[in-house]
Structures are given as structure tokens and as C-alpha cells.
C-alpha positions in Angstrom: 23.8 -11.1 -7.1 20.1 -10.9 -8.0 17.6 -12.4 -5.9 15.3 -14.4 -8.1 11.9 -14.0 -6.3 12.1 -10.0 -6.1 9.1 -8.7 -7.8 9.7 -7.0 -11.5 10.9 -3.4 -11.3 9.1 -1.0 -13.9 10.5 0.3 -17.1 12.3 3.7 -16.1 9.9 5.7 -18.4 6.9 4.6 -16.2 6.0 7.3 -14.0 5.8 6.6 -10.7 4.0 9.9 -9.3 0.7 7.9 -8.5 2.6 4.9 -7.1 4.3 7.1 -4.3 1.4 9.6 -3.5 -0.8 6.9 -3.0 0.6 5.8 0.8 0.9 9.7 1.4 -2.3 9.9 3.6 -5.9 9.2 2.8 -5.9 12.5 0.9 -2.6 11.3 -1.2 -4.4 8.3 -2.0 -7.5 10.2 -3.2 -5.4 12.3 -5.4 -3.5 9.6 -6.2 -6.8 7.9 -8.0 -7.4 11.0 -9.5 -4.2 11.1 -10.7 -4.2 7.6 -12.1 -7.5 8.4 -14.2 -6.0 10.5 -16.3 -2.4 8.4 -16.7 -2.9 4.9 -16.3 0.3 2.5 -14.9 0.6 -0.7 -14.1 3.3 0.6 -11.5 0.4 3.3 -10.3 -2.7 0.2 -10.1 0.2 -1.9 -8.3 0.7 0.4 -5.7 -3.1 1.9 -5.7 -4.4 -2.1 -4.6 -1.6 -2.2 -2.0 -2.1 0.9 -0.4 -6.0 0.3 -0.5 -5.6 -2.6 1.3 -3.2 -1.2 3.8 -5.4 1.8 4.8 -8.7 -0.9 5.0 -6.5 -3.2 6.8 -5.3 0.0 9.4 -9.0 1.2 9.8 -10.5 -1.5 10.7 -7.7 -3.3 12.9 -7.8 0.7 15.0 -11.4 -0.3 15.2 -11.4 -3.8 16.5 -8.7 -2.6 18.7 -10.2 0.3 20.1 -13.5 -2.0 20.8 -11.2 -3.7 23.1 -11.2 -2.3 26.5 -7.7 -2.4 28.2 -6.0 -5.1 26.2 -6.8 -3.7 22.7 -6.8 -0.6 24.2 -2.8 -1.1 24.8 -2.2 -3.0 21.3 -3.3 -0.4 19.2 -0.1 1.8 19.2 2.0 -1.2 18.5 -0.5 -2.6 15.3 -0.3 1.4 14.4 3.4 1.5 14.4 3.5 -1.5 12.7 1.3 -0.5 10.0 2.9 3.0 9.4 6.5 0.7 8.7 4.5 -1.2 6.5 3.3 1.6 4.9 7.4 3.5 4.9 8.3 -0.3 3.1 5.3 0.1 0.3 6.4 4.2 -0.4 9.9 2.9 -0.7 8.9 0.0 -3.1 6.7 2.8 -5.4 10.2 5.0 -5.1 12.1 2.2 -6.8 9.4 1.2 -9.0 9.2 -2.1 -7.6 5.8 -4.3 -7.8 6.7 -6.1 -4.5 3.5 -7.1 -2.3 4.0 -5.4 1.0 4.5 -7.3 3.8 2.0 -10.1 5.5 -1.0 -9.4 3.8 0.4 -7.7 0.6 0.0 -10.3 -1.8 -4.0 -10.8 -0.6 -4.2 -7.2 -1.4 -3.4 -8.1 -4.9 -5.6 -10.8 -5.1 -8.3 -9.3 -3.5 -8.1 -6.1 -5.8 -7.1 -7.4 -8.6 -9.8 -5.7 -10.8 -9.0 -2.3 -9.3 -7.9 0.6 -11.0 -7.3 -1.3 -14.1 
């Protein structure tokens, strides 16, 4: 049985090289760009705004955290744990060709970046 509200899946021919390198470290999502400049997807752009705003989102939450003595201090492996399943859930997504916003801020990511890496 199909779940109506899952995201659209890419056409099999898409390549989804860029889509998956891009939550493969900062460098991956360098390369990733580079990648996408020279083959442009709308499975690649998809994942490229998600994964932006993932690493964004990680950097500064480690910041505000770490800026917190004691109680921030002890957060920040939790929120980095968290993040790094968020980020497993988005490389599985890009495996399967998926367009699905990742989880809790995903869909803001899309909004947010909507005119990047068109």
C-alpha cells in the first residue's frame, strides 16, 4: 500500500551521484557542487538545499551550544548525534532517489534555498 504524502521518487535514469555525496562530509558536499555544475538534477539540487541546510543548521547549533558553559556544554553530543541520524535519514533518501524533506527543519531548508543550485 502506498502512502500518499511520500515525496516523488526520481526517474531511475536520474543520477543520483551528487544527491548521495552531498551529506558525505563538508568535502563531499563541496565536490558534490562541483559535481552538480557540470550535470544538473533536480534529485542533485534536492539533496544539495537539504544537506546545506543540515551542515548550517549542525555548525551553528555546536556553536550556540558550545557558548553554553555546563548545560550546553553536555547537550552538544546529544544535538550532534541527532544531527548525524538526520543526516544517515537524508543519504538514505538520495540512495532511493527520494525528494523527501529531512526531518524537523527539512522542508524550511527547501523553502529557504529554494533558488539554490538551480
Amino acid at each position: 500500500m502506498s502512502d500518499p504524502v511520500t515525496a516523488p521518487v526520481a526517474p531511475a535514469s536520474e543520477d543520483n551521484t551528487v544527491a548521495i555525496v552531498a551529506y558525505i562530509t563538508i568535502i563531499g558536499f563541496i565536490v558534490a557542487i562541483i559535481m552538480h555544475g557540470k550535470n544538473k538534477t533536480a534529485l542533485g539540487a534536492f539533496h544539495l538545499r537539504q544537506a546545506l541546510g543540515l551542515f548550517i543548521t549542525w555548525f551553528v547549533g555546536s556553536l550556540i551550544l558550545g557558548a553554553i558553559p555546563v548545560i550546553g556544554w553536555t547537550l552538544w553530543p546529544f544535538f550532534s548525534v541527532a544531527m548525524f541520524v538526520i543526516a544517515i535519514i537524508g543519504l538514505l533518501n538520495a540512495v532511493n532517489r527520494v525528494h523527501k524533506p529531512l526531518p524537523v527543519l527539512g522542508s524550511k531548508y527547501a523553502e529557504w534555498f529554494s533558488g539554490a543550485f538551480a
